[in-house]
N, CA, C and O atoms as a Tripos MOL2 file, in Angstrom:
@<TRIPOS>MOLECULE
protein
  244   243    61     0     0
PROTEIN
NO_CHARGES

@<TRIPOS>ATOM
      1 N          92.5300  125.8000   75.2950 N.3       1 UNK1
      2 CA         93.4520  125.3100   76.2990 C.3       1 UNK1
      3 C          92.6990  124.7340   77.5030 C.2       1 UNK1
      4 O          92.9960  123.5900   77.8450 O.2       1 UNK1
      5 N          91.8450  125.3400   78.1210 N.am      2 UNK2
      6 CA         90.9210  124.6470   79.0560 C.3       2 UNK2
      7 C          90.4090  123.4690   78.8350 C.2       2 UNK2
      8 O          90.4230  122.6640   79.7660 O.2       2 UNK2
      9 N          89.7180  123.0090   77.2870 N.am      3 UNK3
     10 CA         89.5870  121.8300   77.2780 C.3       3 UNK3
     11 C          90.2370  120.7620   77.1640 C.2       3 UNK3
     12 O          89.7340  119.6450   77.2860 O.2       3 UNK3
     13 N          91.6280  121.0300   76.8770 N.am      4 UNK4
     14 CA         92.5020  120.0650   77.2190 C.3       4 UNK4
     15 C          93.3120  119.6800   78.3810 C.2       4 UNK4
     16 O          94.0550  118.7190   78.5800 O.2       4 UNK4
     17 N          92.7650  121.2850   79.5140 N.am      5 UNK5
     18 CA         93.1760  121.3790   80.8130 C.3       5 UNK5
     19 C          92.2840  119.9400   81.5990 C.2       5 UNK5
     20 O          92.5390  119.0780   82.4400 O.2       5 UNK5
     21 N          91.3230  120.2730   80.8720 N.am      6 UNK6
     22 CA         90.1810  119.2330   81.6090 C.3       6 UNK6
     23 C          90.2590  117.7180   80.9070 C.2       6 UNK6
     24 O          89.9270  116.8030   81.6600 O.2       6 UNK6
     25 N          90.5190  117.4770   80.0260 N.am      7 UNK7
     26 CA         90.4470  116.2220   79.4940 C.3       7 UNK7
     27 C          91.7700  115.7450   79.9780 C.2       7 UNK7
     28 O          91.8760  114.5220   79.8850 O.2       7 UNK7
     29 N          92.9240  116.4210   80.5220 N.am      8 UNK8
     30 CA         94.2010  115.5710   81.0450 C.3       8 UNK8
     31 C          93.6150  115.5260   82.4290 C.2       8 UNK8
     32 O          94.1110  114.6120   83.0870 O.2       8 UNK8
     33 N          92.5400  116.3680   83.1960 N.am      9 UNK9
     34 CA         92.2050  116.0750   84.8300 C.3       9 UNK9
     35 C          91.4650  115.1040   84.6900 C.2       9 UNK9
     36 O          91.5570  114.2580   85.5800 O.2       9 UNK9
     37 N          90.5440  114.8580   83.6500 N.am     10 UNK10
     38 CA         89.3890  113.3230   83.8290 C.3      10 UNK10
     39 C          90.0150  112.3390   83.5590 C.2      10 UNK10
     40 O          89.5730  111.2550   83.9380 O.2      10 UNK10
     41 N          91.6990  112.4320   82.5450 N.am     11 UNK11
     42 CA         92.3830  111.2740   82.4140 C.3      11 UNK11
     43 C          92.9520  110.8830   83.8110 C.2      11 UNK11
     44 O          93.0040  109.7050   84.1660 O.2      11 UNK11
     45 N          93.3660  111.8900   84.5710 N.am     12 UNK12
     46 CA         94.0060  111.7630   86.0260 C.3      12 UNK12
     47 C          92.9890  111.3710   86.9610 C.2      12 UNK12
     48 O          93.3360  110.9400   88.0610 O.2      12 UNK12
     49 N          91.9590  111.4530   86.7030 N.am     13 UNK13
     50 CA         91.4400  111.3610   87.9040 C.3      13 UNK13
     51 C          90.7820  110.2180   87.5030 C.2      13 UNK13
     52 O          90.2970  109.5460   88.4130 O.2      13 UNK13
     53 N          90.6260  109.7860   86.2560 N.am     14 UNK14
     54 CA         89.8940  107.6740   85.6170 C.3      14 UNK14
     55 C          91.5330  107.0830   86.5430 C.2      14 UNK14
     56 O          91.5460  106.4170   87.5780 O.2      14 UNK14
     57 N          92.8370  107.6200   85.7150 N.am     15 UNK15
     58 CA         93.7930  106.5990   86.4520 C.3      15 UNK15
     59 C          93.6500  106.6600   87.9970 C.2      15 UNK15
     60 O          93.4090  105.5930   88.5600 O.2      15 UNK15
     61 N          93.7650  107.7230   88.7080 N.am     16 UNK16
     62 CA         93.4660  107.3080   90.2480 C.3      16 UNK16
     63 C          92.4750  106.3460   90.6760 C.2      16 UNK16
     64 O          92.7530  105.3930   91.4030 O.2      16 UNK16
     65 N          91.0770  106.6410   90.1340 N.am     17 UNK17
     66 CA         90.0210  105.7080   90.5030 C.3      17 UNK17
     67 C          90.2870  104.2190   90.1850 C.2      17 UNK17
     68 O          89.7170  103.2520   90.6890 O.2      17 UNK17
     69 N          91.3020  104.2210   89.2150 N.am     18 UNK18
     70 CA         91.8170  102.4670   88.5660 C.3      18 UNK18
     71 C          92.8090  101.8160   89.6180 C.2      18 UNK18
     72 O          92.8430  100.6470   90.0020 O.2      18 UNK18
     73 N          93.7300  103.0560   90.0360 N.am     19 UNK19
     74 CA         94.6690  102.2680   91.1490 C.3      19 UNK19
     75 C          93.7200  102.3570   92.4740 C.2      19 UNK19
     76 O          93.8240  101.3180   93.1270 O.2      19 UNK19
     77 N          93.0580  103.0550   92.9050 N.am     20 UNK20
     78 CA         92.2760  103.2380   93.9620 C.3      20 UNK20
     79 C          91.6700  101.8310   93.9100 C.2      20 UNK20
     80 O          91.8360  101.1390   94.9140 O.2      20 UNK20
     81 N          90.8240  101.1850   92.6280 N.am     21 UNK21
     82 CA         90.3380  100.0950   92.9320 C.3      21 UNK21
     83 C          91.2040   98.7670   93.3060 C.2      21 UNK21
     84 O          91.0270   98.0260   94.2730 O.2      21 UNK21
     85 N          92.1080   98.6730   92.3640 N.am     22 UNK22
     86 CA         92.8040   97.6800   92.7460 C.3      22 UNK22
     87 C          94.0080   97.6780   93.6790 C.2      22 UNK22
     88 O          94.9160   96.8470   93.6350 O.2      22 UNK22
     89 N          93.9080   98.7890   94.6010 N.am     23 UNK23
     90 CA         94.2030   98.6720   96.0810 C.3      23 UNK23
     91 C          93.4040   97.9490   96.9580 C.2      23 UNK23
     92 O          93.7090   97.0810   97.7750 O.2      23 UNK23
     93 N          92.4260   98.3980   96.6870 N.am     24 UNK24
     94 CA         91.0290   98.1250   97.6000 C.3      24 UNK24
     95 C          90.8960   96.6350   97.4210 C.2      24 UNK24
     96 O          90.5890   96.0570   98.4640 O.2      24 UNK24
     97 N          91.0890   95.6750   96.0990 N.am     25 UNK25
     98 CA         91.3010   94.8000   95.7210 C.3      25 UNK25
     99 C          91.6800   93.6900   96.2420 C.2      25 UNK25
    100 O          91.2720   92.5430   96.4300 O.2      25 UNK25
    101 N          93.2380   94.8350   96.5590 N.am     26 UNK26
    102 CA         94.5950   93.5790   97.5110 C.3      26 UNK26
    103 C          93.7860   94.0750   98.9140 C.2      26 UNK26
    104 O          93.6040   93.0050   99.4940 O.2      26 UNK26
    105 N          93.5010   94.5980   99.3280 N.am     27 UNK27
    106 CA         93.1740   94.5010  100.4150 C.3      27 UNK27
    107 C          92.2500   93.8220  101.1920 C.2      27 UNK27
    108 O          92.4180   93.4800  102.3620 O.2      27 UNK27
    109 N          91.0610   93.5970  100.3630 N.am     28 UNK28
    110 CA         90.4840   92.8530  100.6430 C.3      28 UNK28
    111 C          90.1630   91.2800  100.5410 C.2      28 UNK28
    112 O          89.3290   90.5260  101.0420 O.2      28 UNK28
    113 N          91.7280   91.1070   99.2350 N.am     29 UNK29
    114 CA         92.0860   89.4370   99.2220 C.3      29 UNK29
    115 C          93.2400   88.9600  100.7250 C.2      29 UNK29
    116 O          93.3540   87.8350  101.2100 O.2      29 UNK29
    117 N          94.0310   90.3780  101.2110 N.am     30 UNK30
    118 CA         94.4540   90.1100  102.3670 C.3      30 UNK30
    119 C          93.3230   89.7160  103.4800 C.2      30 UNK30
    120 O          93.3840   88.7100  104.1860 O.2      30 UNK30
    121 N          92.3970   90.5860  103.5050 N.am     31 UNK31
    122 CA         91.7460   90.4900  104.5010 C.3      31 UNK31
    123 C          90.6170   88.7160  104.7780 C.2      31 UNK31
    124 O          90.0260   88.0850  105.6550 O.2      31 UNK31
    125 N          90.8670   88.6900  103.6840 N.am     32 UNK32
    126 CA         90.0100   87.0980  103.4470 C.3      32 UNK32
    127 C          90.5520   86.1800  103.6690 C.2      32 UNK32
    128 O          90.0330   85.1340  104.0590 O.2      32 UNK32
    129 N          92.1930   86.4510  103.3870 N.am     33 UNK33
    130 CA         92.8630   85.2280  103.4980 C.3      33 UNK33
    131 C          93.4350   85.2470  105.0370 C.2      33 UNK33
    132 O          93.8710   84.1290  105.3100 O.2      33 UNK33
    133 N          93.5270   85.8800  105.7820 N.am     34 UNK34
    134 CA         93.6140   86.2580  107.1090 C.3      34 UNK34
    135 C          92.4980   85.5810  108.0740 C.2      34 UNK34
    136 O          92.6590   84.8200  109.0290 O.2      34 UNK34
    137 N          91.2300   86.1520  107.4630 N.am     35 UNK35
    138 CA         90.2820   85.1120  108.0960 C.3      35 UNK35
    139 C          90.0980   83.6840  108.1360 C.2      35 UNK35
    140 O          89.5500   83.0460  109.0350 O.2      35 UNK35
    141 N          90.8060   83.0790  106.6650 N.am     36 UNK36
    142 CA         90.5700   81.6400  106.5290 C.3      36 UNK36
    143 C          91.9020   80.8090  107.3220 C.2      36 UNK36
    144 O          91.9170   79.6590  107.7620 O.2      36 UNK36
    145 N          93.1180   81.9670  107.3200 N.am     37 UNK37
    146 CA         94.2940   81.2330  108.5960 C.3      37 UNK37
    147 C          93.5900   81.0530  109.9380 C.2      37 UNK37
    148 O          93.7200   80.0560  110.6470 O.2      37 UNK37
    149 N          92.7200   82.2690  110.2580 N.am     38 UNK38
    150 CA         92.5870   82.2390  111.8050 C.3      38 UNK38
    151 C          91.6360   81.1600  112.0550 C.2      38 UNK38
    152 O          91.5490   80.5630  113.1280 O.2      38 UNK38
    153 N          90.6620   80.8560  110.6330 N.am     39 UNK39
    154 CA         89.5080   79.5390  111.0100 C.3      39 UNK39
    155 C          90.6450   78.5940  111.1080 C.2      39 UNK39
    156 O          91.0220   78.3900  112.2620 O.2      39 UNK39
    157 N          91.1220   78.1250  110.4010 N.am     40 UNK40
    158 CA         92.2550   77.1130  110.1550 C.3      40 UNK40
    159 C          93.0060   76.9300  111.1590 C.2      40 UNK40
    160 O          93.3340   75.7500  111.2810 O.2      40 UNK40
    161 N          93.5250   77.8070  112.1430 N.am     41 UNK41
    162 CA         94.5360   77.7810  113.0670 C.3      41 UNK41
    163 C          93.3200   77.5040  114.2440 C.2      41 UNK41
    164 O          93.6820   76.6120  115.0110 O.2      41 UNK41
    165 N          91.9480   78.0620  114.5730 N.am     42 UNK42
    166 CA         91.2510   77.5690  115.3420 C.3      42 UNK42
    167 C          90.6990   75.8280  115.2470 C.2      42 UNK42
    168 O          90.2950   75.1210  116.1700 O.2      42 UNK42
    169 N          90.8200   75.5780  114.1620 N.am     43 UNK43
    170 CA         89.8810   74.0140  113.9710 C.3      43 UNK43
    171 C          90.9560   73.4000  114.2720 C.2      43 UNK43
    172 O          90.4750   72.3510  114.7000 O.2      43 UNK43
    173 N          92.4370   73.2490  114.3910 N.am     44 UNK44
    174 CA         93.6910   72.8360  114.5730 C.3      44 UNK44
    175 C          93.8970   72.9110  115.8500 C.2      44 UNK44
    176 O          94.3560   71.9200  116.4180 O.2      44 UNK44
    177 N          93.6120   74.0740  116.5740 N.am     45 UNK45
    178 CA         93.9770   73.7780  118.0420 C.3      45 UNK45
    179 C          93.0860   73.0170  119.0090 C.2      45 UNK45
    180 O          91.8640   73.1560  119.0390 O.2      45 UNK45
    181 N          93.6270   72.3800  119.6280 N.am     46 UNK46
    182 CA         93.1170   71.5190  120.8580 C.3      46 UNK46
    183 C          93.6310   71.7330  122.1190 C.2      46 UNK46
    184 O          94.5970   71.2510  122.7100 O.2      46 UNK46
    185 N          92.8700   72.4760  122.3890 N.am     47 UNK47
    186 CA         92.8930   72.5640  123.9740 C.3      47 UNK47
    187 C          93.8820   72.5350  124.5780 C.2      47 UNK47
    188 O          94.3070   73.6320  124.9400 O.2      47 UNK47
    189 N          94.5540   71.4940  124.8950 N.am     48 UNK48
    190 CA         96.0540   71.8760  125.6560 C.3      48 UNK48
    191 C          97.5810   71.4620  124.8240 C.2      48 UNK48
    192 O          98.6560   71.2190  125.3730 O.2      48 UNK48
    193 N          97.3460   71.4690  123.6590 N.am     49 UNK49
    194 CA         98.3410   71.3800  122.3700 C.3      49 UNK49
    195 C          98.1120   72.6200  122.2010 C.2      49 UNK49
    196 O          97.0930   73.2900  122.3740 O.2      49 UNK49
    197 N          99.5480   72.9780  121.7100 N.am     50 UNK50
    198 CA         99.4820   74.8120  120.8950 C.3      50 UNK50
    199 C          99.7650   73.6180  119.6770 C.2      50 UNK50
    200 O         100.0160   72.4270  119.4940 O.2      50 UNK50
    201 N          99.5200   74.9000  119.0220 N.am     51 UNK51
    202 CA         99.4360   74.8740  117.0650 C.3      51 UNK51
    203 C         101.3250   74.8310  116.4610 C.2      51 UNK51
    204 O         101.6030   74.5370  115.2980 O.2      51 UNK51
    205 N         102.2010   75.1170  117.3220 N.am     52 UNK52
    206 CA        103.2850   75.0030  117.0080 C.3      52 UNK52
    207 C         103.6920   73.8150  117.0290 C.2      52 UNK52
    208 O         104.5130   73.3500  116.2380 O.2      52 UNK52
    209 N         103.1030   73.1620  118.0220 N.am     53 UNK53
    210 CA        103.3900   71.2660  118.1420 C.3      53 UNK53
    211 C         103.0320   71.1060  117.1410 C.2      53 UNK53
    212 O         103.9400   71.1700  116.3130 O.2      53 UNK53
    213 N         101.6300   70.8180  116.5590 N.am     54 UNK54
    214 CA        101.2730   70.0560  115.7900 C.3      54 UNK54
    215 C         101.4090   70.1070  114.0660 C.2      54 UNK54
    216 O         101.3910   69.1800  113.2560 O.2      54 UNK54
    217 N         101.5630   71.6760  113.8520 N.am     55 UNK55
    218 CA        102.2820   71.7690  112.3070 C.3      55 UNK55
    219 C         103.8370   71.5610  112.4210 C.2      55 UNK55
    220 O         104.5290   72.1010  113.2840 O.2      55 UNK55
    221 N         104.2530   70.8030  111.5470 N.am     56 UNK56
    222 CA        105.4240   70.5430  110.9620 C.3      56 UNK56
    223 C         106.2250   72.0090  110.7070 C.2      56 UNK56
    224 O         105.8260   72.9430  110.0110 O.2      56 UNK56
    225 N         107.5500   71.9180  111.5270 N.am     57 UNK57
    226 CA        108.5620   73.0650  111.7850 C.3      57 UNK57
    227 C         108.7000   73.8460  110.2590 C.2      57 UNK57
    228 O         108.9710   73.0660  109.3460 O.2      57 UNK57
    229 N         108.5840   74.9580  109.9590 N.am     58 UNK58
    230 CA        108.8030   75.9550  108.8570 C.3      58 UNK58
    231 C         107.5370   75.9490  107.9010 C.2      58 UNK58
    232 O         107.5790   76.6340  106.8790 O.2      58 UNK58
    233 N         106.4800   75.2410  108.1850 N.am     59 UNK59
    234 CA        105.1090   75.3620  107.5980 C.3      59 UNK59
    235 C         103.9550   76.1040  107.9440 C.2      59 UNK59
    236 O         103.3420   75.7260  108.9420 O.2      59 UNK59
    237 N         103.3370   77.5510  107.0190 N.am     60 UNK60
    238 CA        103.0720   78.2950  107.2230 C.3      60 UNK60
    239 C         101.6560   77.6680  107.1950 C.2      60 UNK60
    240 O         101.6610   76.5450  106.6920 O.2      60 UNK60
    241 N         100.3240   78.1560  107.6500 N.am     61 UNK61
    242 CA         99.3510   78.5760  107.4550 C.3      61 UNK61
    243 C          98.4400   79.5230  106.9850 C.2      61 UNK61
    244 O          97.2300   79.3320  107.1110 O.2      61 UNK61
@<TRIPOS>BOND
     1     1     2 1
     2     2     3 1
     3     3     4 2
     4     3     5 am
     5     5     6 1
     6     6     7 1
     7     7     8 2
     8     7     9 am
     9     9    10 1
    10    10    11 1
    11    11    12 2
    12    11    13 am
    13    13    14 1
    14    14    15 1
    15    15    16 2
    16    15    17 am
    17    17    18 1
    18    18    19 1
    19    19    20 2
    20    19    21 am
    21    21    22 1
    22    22    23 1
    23    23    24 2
    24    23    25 am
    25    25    26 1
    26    26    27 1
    27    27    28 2
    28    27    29 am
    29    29    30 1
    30    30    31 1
    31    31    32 2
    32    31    33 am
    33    33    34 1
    34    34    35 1
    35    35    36 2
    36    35    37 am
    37    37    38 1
    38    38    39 1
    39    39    40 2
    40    39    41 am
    41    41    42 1
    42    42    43 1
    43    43    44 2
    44    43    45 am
    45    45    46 1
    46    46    47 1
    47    47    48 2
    48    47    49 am
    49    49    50 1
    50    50    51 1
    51    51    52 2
    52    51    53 am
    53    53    54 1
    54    54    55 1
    55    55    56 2
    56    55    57 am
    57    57    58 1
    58    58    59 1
    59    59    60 2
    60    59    61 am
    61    61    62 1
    62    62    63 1
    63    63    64 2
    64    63    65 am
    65    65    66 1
    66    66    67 1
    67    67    68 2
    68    67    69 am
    69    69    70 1
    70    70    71 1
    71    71    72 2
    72    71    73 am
    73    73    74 1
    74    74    75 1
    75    75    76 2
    76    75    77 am
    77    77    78 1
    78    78    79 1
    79    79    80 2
    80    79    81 am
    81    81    82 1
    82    82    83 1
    83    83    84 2
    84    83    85 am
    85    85    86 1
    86    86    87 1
    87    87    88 2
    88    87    89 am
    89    89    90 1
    90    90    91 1
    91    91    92 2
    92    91    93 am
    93    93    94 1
    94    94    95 1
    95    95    96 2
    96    95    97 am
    97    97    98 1
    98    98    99 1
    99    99   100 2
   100    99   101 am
   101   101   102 1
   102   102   103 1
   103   103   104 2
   104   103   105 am
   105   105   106 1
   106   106   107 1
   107   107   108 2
   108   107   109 am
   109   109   110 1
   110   110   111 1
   111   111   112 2
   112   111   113 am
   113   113   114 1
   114   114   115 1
   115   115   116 2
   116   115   117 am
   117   117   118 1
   118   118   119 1
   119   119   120 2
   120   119   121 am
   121   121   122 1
   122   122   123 1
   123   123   124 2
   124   123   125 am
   125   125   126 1
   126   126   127 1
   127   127   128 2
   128   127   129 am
   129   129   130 1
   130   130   131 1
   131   131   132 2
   132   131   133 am
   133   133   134 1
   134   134   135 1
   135   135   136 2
   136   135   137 am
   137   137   138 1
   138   138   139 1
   139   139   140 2
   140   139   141 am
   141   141   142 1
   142   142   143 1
   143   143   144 2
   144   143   145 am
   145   145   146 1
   146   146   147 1
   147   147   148 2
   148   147   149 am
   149   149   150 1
   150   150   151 1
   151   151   152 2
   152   151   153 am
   153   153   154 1
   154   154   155 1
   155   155   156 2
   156   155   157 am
   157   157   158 1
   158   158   159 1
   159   159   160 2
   160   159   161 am
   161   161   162 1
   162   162   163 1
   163   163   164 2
   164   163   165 am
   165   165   166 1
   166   166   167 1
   167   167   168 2
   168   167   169 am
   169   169   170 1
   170   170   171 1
   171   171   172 2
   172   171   173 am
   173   173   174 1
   174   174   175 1
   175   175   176 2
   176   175   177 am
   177   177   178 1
   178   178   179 1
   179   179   180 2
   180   179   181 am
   181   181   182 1
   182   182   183 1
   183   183   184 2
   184   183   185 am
   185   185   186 1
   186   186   187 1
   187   187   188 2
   188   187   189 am
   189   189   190 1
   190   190   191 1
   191   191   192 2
   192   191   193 am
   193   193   194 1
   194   194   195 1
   195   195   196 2
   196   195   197 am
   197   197   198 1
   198   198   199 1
   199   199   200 2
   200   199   201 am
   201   201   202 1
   202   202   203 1
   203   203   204 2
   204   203   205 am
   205   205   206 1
   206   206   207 1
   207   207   208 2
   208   207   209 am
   209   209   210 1
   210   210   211 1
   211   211   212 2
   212   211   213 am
   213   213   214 1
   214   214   215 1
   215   215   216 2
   216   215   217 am
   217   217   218 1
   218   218   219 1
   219   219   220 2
   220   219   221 am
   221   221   222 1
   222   222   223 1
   223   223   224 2
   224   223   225 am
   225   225   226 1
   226   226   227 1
   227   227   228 2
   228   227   229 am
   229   229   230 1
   230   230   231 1
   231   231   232 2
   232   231   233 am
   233   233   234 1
   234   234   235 1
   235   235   236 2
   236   235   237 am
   237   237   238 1
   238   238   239 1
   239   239   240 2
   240   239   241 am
   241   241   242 1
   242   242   243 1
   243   243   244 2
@<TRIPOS>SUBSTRUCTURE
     1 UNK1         2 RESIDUE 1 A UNK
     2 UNK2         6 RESIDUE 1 A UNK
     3 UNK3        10 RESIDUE 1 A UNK
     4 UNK4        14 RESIDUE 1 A UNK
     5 UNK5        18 RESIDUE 1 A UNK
     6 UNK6        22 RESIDUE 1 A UNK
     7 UNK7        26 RESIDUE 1 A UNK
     8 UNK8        30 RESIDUE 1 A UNK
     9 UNK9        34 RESIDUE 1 A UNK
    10 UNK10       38 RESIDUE 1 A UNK
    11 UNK11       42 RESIDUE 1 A UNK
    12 UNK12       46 RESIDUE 1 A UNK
    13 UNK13       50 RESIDUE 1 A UNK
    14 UNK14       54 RESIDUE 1 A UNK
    15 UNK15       58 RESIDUE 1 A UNK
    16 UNK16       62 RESIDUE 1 A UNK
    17 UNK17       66 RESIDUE 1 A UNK
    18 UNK18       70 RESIDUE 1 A UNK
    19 UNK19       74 RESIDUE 1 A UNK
    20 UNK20       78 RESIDUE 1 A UNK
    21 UNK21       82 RESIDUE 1 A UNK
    22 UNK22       86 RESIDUE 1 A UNK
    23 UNK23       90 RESIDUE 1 A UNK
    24 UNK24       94 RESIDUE 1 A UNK
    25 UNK25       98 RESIDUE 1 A UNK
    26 UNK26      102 RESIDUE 1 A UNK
    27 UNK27      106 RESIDUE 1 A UNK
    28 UNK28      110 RESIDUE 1 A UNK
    29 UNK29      114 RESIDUE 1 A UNK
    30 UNK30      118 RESIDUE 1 A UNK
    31 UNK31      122 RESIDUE 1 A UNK
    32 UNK32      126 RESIDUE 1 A UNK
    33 UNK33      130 RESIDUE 1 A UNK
    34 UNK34      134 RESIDUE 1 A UNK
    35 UNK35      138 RESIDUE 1 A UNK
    36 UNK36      142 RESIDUE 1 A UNK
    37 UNK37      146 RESIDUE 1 A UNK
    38 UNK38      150 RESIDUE 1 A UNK
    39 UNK39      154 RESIDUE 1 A UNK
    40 UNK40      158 RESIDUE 1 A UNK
    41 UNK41      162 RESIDUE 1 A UNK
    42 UNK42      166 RESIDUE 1 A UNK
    43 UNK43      170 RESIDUE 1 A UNK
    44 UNK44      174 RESIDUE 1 A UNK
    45 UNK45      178 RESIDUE 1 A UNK
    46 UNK46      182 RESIDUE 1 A UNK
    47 UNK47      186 RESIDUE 1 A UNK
    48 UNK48      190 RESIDUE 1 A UNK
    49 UNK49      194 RESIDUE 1 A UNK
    50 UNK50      198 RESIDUE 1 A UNK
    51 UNK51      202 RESIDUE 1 A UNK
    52 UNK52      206 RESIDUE 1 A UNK
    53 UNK53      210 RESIDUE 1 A UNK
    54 UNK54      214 RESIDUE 1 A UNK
    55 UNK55      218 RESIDUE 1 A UNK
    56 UNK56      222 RESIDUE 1 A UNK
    57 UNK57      226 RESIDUE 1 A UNK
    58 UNK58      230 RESIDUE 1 A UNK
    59 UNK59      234 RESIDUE 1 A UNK
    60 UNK60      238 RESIDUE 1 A UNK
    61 UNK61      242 RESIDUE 1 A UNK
């Protein structure tokens, strides 16, 4: 019985480490794509124009 106590905890604990990674995953495709809006929204602004003038109304970045 123990060894099957243990072979259902290493199955539990491979699936955690599988969702654990591909959390870590999305998170860090959020975090990339966050950086490439804020370059994007910086190379776009000029000085005394905001960024709302110049993109077209309901278009995201």
């Amino acid at each position: 019985m123990t060894a099957q106590s243990d072979e259902n905890e290493a199955k539990r604990i491979d699936e955690l480490a599988r969702e654990t990674d591909i959390l870590l995953e999305e998170e860090d495709s959020r975090k990339d794509l966050k950086e490439k809006r804020g370059i994007i929204k910086q190379t776009l602004y000029d000085g005394s124009k905001k960024l709302k003038h110049i993109m077209p109304k309901g278009k995201r970045i």
